[in-house]
N, C-alpha and C positions, 0 to 999 in steps of 0.2 A: 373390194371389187369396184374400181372407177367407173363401171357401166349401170350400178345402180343407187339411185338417190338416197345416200347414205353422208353422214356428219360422224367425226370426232370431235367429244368435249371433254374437257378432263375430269368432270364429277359427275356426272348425269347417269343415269344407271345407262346402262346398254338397254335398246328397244323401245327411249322413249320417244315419241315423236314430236319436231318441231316446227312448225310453219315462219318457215325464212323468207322477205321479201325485202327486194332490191328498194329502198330507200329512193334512189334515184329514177328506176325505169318502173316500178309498180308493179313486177312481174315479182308471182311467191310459188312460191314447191313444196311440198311435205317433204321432211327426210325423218332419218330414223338413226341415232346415235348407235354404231358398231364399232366406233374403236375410242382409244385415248388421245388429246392430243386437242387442240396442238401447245407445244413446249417456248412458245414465243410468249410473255407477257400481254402485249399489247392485242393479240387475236385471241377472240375467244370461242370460235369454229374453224375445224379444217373439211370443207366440202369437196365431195366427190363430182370427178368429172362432167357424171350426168346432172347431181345437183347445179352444177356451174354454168351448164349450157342451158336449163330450164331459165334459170334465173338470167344468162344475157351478160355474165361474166367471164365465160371460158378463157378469154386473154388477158383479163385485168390482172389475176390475182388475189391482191386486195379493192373492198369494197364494203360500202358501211348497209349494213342491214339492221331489220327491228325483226327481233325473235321472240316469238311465241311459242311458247310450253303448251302442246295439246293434251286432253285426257282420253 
């Protein structure tokens, strides 16, 4: 679901949550790994819609973030 702050990684259990922030603009969102993915080498998150417009990336795409593993 694009409408909620959700991340695919490709090993991470499902449910764990990570604190993602824009490297550049200093803006971070919690999300919550519910899918697999993404299947590009060089990306190591595929963020959901609403993760993207928290963060201030909706049009970019790509962008370099620092991620945090919460418990």
């Amino acid at each position: 679901d694009s409408n909620k702050v959700t991340t695919a990684h490709k090993t991470l259990p499902f449910g764990t949550k990570l604190k993602i922030t824009n490297t550049k603009s200093g803006k971070s969102t919690i999300v919550t790994v519910n899918d697999r993915g993404p299947f590009v080498k060089s990306r190591v998150l595929d963020i959901s819609s609403a993760a993207a417009q928290e963060l201030g990336v909706i049009n970019r795409g790509i962008f370099t973030a620092e991620i945090e593993i919460l418990d």
